[in-house]
N, C-alpha and C positions, 0 to 999 in steps of 0.2 A: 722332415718337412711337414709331415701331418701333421704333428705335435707341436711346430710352429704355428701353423693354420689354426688349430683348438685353440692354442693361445691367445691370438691377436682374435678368434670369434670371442672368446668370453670375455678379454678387455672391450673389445665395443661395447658387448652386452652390456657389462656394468657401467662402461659412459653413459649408454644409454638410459641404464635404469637410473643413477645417478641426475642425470641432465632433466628427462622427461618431469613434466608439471603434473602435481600430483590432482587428482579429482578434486572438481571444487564438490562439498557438500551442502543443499539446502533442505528447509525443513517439504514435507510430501503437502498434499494438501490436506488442509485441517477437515475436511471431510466431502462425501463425493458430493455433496453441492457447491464446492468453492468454485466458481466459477473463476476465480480475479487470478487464481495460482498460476496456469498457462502462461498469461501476461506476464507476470515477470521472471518465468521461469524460463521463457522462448526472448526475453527482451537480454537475460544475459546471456545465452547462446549469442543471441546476434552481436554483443559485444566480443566475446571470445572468439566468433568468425573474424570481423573488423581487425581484431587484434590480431589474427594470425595464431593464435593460439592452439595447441591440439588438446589441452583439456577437455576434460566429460563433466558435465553435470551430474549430480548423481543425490539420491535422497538420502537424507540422515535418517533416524527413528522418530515420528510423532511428535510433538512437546507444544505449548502449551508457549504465546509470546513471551509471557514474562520469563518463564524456563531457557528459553531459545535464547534472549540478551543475557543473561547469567552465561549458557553455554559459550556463545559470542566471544562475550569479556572474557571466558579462560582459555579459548581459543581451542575449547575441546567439541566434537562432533559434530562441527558446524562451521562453514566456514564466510558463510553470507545471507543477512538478513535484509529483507524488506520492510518497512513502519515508518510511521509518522514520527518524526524525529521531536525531542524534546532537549531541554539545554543539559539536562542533566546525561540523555544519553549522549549525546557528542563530548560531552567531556570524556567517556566512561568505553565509548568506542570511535569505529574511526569512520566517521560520516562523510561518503561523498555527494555531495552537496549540488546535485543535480536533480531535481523534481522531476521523480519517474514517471510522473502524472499530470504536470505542468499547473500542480497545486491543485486539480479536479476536487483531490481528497478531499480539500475544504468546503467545498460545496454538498451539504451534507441534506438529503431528500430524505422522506418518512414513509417510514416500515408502518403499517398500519393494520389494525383488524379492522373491515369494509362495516364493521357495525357502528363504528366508531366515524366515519366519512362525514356526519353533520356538526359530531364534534368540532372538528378541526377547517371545516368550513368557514364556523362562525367566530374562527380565533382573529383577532380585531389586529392584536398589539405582541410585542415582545413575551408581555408581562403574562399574558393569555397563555403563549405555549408551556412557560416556567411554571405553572399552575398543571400543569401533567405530568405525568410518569416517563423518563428516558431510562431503556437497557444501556447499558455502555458496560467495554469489555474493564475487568478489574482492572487488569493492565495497562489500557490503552492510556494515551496521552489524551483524548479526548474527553477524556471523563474529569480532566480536570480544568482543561479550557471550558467547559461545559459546567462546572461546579462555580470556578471560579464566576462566573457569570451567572450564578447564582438559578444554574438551571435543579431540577430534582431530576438524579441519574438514581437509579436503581443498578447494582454494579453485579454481573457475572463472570468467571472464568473461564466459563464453556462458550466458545462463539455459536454453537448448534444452538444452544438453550434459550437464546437470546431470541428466537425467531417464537417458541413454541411462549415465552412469556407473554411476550406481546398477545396471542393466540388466545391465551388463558386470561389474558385482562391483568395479569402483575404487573405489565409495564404497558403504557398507554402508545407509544411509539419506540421503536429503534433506527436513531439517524444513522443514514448510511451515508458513503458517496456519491455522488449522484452516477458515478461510474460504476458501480455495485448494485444497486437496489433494485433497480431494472431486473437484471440479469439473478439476481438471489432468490426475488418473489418467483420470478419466472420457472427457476429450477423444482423449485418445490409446490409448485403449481396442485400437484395430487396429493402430495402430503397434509400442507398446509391451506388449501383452498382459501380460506376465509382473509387471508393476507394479501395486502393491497398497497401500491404507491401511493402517496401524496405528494405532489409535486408541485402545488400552487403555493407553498413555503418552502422557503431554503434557507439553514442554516449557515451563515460563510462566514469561515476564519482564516484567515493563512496558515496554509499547513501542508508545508510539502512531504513526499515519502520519499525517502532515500535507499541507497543500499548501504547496509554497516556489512565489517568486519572488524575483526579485533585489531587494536593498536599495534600489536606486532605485526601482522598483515601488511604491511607499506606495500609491497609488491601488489600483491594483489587490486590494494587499494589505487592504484598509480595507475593500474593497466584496465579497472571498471571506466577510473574519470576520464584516462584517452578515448577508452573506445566508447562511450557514451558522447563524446564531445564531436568523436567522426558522423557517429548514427545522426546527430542534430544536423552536424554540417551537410551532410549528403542528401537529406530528408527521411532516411528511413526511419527514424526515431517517429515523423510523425505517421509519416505514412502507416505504421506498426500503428500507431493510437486509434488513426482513422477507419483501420480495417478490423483490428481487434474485436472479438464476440462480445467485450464488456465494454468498449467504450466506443464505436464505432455507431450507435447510435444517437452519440450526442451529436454528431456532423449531418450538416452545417450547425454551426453553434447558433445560426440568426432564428435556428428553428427551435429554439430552446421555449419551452412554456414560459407564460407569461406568468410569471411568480412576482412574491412576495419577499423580498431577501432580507432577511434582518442577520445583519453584522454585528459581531461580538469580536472581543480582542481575546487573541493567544498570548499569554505570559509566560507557553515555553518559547517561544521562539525567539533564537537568539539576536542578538542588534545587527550583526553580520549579514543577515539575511535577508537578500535584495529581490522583496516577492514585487517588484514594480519591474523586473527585466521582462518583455515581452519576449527575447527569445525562450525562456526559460516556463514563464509562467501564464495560466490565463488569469486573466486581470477585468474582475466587477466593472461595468461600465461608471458603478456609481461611486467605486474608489480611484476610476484612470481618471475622471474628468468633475473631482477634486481642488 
């Protein structure tokens, strides 16, 4: 009889360990002033709650975006990225196609050193800011929505270094999201003192962030876009934006500085992508009413 009992405990066990969802892994944050990491690392908790899921989150090792979509595509160390999606990655992984930021990302505000404030005061026109220096990450997609548009990006691989360039005068601004910049300057308040928002220009382009996984992923990928689409339905999706440390500032949106917006087009983004759905996205007043 006991020997029956060992029995039927170690075949559960192995159902068990069999059955159970293995850890999702994402990258830690790229250093202790990322402020934005939380966000989307508490925004896919709340999907694996939604979902009923008993998964853990749990950190990979350090890397580097371009390193982390490489890892992504082999489906080794990593099992879910967050970026601004570009055509070449969706082909390449598997993008669920929900704007974890309601396209904010494209609303892109300036990193500045405070010596430089009359500078960009006196910037008239388009043509004015393109006559400056932009950090942009090697990797990022924006460095070529930014190029294409014939801005002058100075390109880093280090996201920290990006702060201390601008700092040193190699790059004259680093556009951030306007969900970010706030909260970047702020963190590094003692380190970097001499660094300041500018928020009387905004760069906007369509450009949502999504969460990838690798093509083989389907499960995975099936069970981010349900439970993303419950969080929207129920409201906690926004309520999560509205309260969040990094973008909980921009509400009410009517209180938004009175800027400057100069729009430029994204040539990654693919034809499929419907950034005029209000539920999904926030939408320029000077693009809805077009």
């Amino acid at each position: 009889m006991k020997m029956k009992l060992k029995v039927i405990f170690l075949l559960l066990l192995i159902v068990k360990t069999l059955t159970a969802n293995e850890n999702i892994k994402i990258i830690p944050p790229q250093s202790k002033f990322d402020a934005s990491h939380s966000y989307f690392h508490s925004l896919l908790e709340m999907i694996l709650k939604v979902e009923k899921s008993d998964t853990k989150v749990i950190y990979s090792f350090k890397m580097e975006q371009g390193r982390a979509l490489v890892q992504l595509k082999l489906n080794k160390g990593i099992d879910v990225y967050w970026a601004g999606t570009s055509i070449e990655r969706e082909k390449e992984l598997n993008a669920i196609k929900i704007p974890l930021l309601k396209g904010l990302l494209g609303y892109r505000i300036l990193i500045i050193n405070k010596k430089n404030k009359k500078l960009f005061e006196d910037i008239k026109n388009i043509d004015d800011l393109k006559k400056l220096k932009a950090c942009q990450g090697r990797h990022w997609p924006d460095t070529v929505i930014l190029e294409n548009s014939e801005f002058n990006v100075i390109k880093n691989s280090n996201y920290e270094a990006m702060f201390l360039q601008v700092l040193k005068g190699r790059c004259d601004y680093f556009p951030r999201g306007i969900h970010e910049g706030y909260s970047e300057v702020n963190v590094r308040e003692l380190k970097y003192k001499e660094l300041m928002i500018f928020d009387k220009l905004i760069v906007y382009y369509p450009f949502p962030m999504y969460f990838f996984v690798s093509k083989e992923n389907k499960k995975l990928a099936k069970q981010i876009e349900s439970g993303l689409n419950k969080l929207i339905d129920n409201g906690t999706f926004e309520n999560h934006l509205k309260k969040h440390t990094i973008t909980k500032h921009l509400f009410p949106m009517q209180n938004w500085p009175k800027s400057t917006i100069f729009e430029i087009h994204n040539p990654l983004l693919s034809e499929s992508t419907n950034f005029m759905d209000e539920r999904l996205w926030v939408i320029p007043s000077s693009i809805k009413n077009k």
